[in-house]
TILUMZA-293323 format. One record per atom (N, C-alpha, C): residue number from 0; atom name; x, y, z. Coordinates in steps of 0.1 Angstrom, whole numbers. Each point is the difference from the previous one (the first is absolute). Layout:
% residues N
PT / NUM / CA / X / Y / Z
...
***
This chain:
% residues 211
PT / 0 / N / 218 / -54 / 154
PT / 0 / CA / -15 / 1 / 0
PT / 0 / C / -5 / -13 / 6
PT / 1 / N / -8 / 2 / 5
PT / 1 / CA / -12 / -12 / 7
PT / 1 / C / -1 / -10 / -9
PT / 2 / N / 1 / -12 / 2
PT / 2 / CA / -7 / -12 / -9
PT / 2 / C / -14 / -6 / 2
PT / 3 / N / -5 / 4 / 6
PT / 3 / CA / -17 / -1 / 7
PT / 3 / C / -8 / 9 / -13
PT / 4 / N / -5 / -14 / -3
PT / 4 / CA / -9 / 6 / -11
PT / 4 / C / -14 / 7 / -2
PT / 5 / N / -1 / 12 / -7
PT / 5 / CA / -12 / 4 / 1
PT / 5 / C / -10 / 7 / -10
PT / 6 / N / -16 / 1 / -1
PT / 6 / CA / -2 / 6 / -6
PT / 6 / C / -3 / 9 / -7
PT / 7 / N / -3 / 7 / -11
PT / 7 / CA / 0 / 10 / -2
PT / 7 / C / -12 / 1 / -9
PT / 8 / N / -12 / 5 / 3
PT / 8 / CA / -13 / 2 / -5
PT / 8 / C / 1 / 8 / -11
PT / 9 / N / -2 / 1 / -13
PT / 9 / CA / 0 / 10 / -13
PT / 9 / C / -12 / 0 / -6
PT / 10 / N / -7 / 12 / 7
PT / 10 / CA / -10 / 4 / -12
PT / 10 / C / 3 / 8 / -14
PT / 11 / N / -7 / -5 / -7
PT / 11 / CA / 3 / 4 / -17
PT / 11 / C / -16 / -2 / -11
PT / 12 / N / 5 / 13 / -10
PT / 12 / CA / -14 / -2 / -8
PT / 12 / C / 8 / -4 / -6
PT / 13 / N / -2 / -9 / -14
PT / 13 / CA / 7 / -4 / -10
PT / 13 / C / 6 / 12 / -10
PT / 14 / N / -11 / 8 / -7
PT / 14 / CA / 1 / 8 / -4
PT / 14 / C / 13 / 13 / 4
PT / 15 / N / 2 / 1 / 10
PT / 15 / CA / 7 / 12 / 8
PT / 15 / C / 19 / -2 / -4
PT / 16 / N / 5 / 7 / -8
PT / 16 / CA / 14 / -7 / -8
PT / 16 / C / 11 / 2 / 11
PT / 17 / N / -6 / 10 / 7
PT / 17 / CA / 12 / 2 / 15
PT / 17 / C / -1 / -9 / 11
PT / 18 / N / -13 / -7 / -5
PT / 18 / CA / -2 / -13 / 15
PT / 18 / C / 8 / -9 / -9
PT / 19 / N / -3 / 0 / -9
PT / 19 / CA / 6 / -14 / -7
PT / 19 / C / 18 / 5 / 0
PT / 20 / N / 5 / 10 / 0
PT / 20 / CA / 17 / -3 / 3
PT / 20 / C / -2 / -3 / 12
PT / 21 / N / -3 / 6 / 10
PT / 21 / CA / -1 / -4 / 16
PT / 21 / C / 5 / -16 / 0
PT / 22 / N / -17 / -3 / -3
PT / 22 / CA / -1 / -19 / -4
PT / 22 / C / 12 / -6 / 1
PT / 23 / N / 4 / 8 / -14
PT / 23 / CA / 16 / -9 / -9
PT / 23 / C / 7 / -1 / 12
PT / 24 / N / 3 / 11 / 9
PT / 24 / CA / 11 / 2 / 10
PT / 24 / C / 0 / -11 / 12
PT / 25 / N / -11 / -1 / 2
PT / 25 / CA / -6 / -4 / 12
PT / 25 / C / 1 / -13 / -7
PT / 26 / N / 4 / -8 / -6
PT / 26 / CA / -3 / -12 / -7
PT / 26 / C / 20 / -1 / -2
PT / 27 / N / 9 / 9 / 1
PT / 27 / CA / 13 / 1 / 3
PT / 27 / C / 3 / -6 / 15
PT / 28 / N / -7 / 15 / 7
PT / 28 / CA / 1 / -2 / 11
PT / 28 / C / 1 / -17 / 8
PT / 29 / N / -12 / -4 / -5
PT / 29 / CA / -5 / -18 / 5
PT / 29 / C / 14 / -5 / 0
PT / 30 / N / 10 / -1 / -17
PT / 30 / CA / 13 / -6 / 0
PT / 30 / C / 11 / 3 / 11
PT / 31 / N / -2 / 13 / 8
PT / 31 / CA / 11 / 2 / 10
PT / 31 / C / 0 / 9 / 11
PT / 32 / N / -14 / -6 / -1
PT / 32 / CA / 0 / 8 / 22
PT / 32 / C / -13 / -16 / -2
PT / 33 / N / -3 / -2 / 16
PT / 33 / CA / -7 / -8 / 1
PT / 33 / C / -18 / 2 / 3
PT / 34 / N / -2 / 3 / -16
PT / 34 / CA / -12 / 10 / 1
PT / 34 / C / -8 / -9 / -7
PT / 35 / N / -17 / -4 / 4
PT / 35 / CA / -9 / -4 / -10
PT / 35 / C / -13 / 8 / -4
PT / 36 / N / 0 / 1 / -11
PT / 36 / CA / -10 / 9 / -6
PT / 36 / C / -15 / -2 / -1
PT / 37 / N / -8 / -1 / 8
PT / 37 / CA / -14 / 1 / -1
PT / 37 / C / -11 / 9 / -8
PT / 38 / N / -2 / -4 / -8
PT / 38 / CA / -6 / 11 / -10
PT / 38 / C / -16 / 6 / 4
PT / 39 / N / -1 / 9 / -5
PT / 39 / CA / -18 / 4 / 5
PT / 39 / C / -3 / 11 / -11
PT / 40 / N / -11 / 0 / -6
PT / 40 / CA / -7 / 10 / -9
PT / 40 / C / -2 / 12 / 6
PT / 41 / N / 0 / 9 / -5
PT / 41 / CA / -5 / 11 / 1
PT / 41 / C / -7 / 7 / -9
PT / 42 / N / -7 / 13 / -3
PT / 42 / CA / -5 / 8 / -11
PT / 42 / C / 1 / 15 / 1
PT / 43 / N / 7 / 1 / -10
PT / 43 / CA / 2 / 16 / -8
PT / 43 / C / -17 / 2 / -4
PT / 44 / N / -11 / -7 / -6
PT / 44 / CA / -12 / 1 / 1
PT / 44 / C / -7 / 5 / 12
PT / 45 / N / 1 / -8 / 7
PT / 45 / CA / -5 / 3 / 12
PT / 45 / C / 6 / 12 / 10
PT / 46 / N / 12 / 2 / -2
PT / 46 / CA / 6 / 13 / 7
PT / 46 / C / -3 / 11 / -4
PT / 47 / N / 2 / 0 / -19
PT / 47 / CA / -11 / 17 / -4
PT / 47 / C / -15 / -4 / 0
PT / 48 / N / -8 / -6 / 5
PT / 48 / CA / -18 / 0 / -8
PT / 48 / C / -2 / 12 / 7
PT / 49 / N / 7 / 3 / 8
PT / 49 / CA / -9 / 13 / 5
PT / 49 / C / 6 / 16 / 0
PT / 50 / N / 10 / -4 / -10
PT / 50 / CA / 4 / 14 / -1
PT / 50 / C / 7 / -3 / -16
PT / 51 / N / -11 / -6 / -9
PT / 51 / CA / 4 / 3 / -14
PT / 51 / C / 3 / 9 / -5
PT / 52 / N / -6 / 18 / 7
PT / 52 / CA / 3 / 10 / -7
PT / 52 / C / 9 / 6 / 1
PT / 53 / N / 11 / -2 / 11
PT / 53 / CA / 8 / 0 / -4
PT / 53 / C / 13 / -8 / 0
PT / 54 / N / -2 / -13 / -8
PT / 54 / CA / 10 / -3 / -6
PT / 54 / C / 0 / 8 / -16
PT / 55 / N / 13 / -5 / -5
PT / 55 / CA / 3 / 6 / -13
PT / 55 / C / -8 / -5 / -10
PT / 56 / N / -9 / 7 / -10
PT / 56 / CA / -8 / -2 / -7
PT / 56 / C / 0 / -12 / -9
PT / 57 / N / 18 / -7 / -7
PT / 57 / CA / 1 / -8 / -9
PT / 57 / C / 2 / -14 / 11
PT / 58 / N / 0 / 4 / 14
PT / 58 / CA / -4 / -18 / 9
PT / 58 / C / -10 / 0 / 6
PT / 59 / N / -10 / 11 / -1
PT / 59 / CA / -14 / -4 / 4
PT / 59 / C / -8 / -8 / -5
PT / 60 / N / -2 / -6 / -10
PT / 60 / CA / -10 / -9 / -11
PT / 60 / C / 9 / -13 / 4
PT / 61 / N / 14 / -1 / 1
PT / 61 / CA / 8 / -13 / 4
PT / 61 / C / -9 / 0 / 13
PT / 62 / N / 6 / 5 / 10
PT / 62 / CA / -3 / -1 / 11
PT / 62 / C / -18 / -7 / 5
PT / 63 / N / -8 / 6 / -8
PT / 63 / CA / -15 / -3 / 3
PT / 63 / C / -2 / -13 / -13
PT / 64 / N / 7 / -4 / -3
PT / 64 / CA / -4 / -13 / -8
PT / 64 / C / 11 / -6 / 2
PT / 65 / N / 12 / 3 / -8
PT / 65 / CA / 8 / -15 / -4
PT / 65 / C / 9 / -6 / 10
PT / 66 / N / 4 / 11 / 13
PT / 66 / CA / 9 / -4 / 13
PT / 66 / C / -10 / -3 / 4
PT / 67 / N / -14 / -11 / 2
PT / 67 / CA / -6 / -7 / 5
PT / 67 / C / 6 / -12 / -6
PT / 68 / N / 2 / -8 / -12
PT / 68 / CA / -1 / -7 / -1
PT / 68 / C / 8 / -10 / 0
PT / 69 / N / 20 / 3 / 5
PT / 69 / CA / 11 / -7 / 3
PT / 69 / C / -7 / -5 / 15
PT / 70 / N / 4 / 9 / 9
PT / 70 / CA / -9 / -2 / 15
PT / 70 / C / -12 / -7 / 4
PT / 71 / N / -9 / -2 / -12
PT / 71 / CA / -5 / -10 / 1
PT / 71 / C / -2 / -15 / 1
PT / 72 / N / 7 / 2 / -10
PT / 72 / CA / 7 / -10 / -1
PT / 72 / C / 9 / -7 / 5
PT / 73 / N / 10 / 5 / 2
PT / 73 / CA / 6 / 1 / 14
PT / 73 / C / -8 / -9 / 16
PT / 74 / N / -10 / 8 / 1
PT / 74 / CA / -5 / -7 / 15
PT / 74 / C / -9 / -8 / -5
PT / 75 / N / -5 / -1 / -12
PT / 75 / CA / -5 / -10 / -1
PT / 75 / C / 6 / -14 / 0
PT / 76 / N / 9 / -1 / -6
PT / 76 / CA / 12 / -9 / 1
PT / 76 / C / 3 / -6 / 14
PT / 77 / N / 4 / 14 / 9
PT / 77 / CA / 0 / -4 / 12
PT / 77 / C / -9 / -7 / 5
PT / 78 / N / -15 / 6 / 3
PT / 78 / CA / -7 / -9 / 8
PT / 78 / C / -3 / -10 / -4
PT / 79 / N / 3 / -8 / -15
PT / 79 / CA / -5 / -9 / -6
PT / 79 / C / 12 / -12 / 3
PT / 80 / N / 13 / 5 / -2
PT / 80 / CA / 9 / -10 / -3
PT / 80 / C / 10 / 3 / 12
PT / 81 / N / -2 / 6 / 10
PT / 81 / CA / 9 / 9 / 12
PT / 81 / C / 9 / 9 / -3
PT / 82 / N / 8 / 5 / 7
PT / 82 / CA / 6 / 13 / 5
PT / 82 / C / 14 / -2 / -9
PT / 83 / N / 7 / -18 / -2
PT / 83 / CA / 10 / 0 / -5
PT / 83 / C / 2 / 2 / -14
PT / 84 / N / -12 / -2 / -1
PT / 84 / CA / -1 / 5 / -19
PT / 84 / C / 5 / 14 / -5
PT / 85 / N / -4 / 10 / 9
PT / 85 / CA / 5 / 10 / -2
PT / 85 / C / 12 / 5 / -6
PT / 86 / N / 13 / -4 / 6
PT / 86 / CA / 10 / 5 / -4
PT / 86 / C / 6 / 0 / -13
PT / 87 / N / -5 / -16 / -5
PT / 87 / CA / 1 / -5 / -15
PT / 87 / C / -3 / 8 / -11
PT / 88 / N / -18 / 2 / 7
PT / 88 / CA / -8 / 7 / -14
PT / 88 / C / 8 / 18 / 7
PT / 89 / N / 1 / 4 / 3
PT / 89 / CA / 5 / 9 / 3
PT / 89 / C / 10 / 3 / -10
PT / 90 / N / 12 / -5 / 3
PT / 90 / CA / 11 / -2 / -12
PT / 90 / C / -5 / -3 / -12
PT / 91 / N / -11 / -9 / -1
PT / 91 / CA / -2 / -1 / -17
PT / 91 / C / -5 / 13 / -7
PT / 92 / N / -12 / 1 / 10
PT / 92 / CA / -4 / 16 / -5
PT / 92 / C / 9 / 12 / -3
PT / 93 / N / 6 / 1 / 10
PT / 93 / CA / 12 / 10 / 3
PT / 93 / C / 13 / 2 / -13
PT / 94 / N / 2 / -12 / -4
PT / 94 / CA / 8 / -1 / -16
PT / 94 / C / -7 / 2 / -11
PT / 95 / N / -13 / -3 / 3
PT / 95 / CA / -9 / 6 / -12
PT / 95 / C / 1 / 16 / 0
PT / 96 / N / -7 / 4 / 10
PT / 96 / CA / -7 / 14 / 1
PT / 96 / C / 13 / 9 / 0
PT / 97 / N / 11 / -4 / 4
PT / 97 / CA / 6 / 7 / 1
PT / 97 / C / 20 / 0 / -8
PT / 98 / N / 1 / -11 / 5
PT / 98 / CA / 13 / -1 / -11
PT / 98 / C / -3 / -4 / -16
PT / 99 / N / -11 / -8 / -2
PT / 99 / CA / -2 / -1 / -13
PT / 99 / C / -10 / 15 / -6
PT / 100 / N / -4 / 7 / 8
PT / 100 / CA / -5 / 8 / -3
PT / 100 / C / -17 / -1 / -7
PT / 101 / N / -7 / -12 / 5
PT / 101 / CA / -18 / -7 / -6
PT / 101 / C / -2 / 10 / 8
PT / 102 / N / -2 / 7 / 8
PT / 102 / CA / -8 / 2 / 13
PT / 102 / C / -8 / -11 / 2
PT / 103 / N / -15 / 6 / 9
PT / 103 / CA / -7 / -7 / 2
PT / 103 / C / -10 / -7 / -6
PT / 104 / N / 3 / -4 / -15
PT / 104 / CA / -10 / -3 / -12
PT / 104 / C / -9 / -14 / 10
PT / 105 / N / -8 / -8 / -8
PT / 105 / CA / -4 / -6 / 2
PT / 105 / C / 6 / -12 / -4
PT / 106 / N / 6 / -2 / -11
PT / 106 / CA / 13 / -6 / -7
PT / 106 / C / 15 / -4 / 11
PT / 107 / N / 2 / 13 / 7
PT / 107 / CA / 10 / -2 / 10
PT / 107 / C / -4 / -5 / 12
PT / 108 / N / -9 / 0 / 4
PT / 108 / CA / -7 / -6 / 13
PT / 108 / C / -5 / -12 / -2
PT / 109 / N / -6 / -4 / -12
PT / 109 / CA / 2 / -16 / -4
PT / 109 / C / 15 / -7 / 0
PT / 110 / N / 7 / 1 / -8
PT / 110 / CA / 12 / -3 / 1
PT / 110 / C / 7 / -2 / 15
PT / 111 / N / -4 / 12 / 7
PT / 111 / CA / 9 / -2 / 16
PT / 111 / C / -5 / -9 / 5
PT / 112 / N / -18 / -3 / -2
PT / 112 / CA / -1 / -12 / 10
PT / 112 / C / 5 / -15 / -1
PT / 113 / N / -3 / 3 / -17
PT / 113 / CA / 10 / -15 / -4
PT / 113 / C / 6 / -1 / 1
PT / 114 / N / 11 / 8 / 3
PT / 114 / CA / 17 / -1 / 8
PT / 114 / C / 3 / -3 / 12
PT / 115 / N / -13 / 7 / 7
PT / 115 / CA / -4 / -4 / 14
PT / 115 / C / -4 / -12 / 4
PT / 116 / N / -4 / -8 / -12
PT / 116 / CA / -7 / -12 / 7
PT / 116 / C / -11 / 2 / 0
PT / 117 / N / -10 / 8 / -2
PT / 117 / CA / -12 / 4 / 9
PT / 117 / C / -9 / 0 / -14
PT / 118 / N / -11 / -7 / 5
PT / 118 / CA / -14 / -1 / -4
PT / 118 / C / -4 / 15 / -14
PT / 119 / N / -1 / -7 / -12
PT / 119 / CA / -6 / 14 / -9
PT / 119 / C / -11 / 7 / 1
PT / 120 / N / -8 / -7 / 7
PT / 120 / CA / -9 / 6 / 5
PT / 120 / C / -3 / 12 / 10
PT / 121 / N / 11 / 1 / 7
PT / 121 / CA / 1 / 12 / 11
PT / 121 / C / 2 / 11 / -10
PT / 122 / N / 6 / 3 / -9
PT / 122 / CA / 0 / 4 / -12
PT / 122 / C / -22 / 16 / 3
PT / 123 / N / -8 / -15 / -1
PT / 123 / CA / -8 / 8 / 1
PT / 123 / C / -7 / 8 / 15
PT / 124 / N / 10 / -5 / 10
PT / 124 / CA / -4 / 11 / 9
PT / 124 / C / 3 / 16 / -1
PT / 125 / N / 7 / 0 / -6
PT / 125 / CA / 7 / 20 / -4
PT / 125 / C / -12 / 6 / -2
PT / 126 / N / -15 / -4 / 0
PT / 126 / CA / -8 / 10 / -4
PT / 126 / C / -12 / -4 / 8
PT / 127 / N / 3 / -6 / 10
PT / 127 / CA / -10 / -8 / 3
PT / 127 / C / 6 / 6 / 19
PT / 128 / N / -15 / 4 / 11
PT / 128 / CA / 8 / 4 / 14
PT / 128 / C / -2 / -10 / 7
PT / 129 / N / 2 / -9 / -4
PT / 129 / CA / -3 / -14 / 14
PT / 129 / C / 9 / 2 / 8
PT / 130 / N / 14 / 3 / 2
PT / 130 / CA / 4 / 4 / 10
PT / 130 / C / 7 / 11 / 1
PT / 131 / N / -12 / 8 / 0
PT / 131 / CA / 9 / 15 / 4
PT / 131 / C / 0 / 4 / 11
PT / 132 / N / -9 / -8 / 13
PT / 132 / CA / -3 / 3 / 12
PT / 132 / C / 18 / -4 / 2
PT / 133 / N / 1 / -14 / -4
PT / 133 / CA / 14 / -2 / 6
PT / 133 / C / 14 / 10 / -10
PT / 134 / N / -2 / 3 / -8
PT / 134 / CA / 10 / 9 / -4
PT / 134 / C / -1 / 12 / 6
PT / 135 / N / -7 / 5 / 5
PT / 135 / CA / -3 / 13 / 8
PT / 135 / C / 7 / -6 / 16
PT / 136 / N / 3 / -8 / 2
PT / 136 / CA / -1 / -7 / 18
PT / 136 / C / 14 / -1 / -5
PT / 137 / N / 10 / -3 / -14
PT / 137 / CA / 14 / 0 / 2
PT / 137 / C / 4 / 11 / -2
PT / 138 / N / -8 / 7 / -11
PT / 138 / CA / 5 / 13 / -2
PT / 138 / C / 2 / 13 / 19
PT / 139 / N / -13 / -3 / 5
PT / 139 / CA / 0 / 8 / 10
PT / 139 / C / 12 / -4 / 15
PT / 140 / N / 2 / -15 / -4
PT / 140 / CA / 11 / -4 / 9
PT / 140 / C / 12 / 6 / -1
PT / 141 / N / 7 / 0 / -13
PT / 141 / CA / 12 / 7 / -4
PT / 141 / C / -1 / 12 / 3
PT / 142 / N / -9 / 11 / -8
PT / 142 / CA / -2 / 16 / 5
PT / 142 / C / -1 / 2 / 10
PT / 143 / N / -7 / -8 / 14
PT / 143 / CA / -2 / 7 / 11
PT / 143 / C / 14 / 0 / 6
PT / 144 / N / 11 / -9 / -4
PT / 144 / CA / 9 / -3 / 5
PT / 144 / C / 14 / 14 / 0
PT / 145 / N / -4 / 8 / -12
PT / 145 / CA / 7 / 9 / -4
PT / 145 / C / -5 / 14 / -1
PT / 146 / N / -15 / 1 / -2
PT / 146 / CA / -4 / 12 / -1
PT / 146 / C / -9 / 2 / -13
PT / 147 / N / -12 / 7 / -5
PT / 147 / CA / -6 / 0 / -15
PT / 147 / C / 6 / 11 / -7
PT / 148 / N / 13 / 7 / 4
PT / 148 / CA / 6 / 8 / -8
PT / 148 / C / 14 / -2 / -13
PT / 149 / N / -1 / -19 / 2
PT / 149 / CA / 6 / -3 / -7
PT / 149 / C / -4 / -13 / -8
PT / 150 / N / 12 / -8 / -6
PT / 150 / CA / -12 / -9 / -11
PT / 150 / C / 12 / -14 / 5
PT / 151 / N / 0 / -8 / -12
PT / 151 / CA / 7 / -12 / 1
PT / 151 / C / 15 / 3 / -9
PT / 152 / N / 11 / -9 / 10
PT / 152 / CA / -4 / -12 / 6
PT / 152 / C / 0 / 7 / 14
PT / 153 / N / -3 / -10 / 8
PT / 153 / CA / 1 / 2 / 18
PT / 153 / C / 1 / -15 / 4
PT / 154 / N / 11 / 1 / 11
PT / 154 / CA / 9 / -9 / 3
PT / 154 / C / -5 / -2 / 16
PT / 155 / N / 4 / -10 / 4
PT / 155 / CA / -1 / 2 / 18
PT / 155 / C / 5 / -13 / 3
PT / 156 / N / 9 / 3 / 10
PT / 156 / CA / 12 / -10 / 3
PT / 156 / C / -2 / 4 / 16
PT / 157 / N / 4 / -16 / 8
PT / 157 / CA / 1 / 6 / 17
PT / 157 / C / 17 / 7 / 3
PT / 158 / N / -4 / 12 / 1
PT / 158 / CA / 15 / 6 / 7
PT / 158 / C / 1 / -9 / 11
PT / 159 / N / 14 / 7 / 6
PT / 159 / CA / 13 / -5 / 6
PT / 159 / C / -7 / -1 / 12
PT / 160 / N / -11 / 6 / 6
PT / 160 / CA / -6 / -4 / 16
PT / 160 / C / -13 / -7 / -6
PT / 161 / N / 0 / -8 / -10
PT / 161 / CA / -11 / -8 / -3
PT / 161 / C / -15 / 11 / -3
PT / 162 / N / 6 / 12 / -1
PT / 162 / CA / -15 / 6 / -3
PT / 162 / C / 2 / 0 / -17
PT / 163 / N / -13 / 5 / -3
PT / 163 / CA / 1 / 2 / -14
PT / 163 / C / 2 / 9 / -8
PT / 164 / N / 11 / -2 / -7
PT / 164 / CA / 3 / 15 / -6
PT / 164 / C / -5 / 4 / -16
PT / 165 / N / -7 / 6 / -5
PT / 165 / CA / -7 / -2 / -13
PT / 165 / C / 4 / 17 / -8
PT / 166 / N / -1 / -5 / -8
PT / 166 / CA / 5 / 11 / -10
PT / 166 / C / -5 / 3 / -16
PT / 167 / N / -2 / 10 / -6
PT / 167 / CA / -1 / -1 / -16
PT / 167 / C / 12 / 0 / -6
PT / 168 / N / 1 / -4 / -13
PT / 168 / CA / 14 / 1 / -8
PT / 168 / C / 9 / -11 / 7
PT / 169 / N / 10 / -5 / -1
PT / 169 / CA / 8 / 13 / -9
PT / 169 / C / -1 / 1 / -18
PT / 170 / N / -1 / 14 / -4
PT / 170 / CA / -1 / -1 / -11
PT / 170 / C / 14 / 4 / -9
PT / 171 / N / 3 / -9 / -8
PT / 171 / CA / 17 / -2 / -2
PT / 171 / C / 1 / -7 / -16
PT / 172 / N / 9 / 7 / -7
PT / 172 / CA / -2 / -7 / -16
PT / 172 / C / 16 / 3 / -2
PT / 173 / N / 8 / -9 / -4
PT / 173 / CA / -6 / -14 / -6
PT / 173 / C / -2 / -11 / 14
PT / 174 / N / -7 / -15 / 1
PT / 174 / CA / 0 / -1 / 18
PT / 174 / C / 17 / -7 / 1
PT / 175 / N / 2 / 0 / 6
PT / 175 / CA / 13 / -2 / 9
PT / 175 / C / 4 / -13 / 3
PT / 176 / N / 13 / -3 / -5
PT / 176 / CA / 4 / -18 / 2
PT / 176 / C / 9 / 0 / 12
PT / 177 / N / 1 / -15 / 0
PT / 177 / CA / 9 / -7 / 9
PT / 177 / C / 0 / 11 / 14
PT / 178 / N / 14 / 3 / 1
PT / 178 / CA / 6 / 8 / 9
PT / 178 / C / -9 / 13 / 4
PT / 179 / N / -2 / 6 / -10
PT / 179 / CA / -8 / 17 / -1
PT / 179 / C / -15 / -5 / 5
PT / 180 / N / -4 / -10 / -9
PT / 180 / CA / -13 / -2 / 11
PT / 180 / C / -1 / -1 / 10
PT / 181 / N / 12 / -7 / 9
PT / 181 / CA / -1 / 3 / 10
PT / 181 / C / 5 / 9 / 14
PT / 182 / N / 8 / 5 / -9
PT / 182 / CA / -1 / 14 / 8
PT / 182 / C / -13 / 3 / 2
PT / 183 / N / -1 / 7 / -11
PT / 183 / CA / -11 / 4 / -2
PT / 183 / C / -16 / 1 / 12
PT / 184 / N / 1 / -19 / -1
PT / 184 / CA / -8 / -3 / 9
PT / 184 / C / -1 / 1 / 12
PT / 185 / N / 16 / 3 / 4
PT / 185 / CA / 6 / 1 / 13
PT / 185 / C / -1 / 14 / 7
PT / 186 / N / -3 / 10 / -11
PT / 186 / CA / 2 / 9 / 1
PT / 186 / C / -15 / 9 / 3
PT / 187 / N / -11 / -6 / -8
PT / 187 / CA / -13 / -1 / 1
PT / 187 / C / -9 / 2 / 14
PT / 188 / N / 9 / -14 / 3
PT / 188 / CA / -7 / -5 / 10
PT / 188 / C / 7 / 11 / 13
PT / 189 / N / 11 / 4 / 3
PT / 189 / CA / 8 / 8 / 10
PT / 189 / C / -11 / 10 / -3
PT / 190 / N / -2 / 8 / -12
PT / 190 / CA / -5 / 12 / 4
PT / 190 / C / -15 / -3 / 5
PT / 191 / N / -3 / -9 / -9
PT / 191 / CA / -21 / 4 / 6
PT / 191 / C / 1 / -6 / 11
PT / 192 / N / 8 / -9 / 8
PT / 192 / CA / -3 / -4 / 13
PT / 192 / C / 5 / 8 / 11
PT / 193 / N / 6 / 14 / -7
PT / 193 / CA / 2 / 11 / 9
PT / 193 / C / -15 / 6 / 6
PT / 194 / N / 1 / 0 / 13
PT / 194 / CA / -10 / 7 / 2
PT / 194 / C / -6 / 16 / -4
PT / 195 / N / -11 / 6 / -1
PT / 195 / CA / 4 / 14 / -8
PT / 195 / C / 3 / 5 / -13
PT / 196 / N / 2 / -12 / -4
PT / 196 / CA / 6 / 0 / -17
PT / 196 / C / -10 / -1 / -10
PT / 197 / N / 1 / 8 / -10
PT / 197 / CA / -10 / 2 / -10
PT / 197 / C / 1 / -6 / -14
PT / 198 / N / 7 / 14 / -7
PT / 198 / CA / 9 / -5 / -12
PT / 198 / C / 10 / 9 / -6
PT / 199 / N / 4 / -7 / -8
PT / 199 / CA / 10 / 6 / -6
PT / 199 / C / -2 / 3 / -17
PT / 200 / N / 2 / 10 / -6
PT / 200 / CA / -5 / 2 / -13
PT / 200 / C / 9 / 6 / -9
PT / 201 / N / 0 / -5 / -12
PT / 201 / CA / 6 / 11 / -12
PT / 201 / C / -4 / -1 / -11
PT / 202 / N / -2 / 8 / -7
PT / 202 / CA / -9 / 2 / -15
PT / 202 / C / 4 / -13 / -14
PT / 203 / N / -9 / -6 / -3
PT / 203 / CA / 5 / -13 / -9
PT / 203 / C / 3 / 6 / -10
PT / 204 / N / 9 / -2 / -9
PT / 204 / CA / 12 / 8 / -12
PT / 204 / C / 0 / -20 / -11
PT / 205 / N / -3 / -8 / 6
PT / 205 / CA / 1 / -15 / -8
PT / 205 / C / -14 / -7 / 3
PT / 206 / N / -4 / -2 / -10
PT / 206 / CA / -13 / -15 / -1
PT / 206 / C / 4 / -11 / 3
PT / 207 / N / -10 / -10 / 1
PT / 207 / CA / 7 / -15 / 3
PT / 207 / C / 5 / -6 / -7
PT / 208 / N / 13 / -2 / 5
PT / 208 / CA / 8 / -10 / -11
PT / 208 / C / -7 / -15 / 4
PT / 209 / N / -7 / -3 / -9
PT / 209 / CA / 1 / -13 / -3
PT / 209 / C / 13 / -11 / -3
PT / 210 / N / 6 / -8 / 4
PT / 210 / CA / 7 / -9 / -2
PT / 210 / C / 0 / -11 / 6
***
């Protein structure tokens, strides 16, 4: 494998538990291929506002109030304290909402930022749209990259002729260590930088293992 190091853009909502194994993986991956992870928001809000009716009835009320308020937070953070913040409160959040099982209280989103480092006060952007013009400008960067028929994460790394090869998923539980991660990754990257190539699918039978 190449030793020339390189990016790899990951959009993610916090809330979303299959972005967050992804995360985990991709956070393997960094240990053993020569890969750096650039983080970027995205929104599950923003993806259904316009087709609430049909999502599933018991994530519509989430969807139109409380998946605003991780994401907000989120770029609020960003534009306040930069882009590197991200990954931290990312993880902090991400063991709340999801391995510890808080979700997105307000209790759990205080706590991540203090883990994070980050100001309690951003705390009060979750309900507040000072920057939703710019969460809509990250959000729309990721999607356009893959298509609005899917959701997060979405990844975009420069393939092997320097063009860019972007993709949704992978969606994978429990995420994958050492060695398997990187297959994995190796494996990833071969198919979507096939030209022509779509995807590949099979019906989920396991939830996310957390570990």
């Amino acid at each position: 494998m190449s030793e020339t190091r390189t990016t790899a853009d990951f959009w993610f909502d916090p809330l979303c538990p299959w972005a967050w194994m992804t995360s985990r993986w991709m956070l393997e991956v960094q240990k053993v291929r020569p890969v750096d992870v650039r983080w970027h928001v995205m929104s599950l809000a923003v993806l259904n506002e316009d087709k609430l009716d049909e999502v599933p009835e018991e994530y519509r009320e989430m969807l139109a109030t409380t998946a605003w308020h991780p994401v907000r937070i989120a770029v609020a953070a960003e534009q306040l304290h930069g882009s590197e913040v991200l990954g931290r409160l990312y993880t902090a959040m991400g063991t709340r909402f999801h391995n510890e099982g808080q979700g997105p209280t307000r209790e759990a989103m205080a706590a991540a930022l203090e883990e994070a480092g980050l100001p309690a006060e951003l705390l009060e952007y979750a309900e507040k749209d000072t920057y939703d013009a710019e969460l809509r400008a990250s959000h729309k960067e990721g999607i356009n990259k893959v298509g609005q028929d899917v959701g997060t994460p979405v990844i975009s790394v420069p393939g092997p002729d320097g063009t860019e090869v972007a993709f949704f998923g992978p969606v994978v539980t429990p995420a994958p260590k050492g060695e398997a991660a990187a297959r994995l990754w190796d494996g990833t990257l071969l198919v979507a930088s096939t030209p022509g190539f779509y995807e590949i699918k099979r019906t989920r039978t396991t939830g996310p293992v957390f570990d």
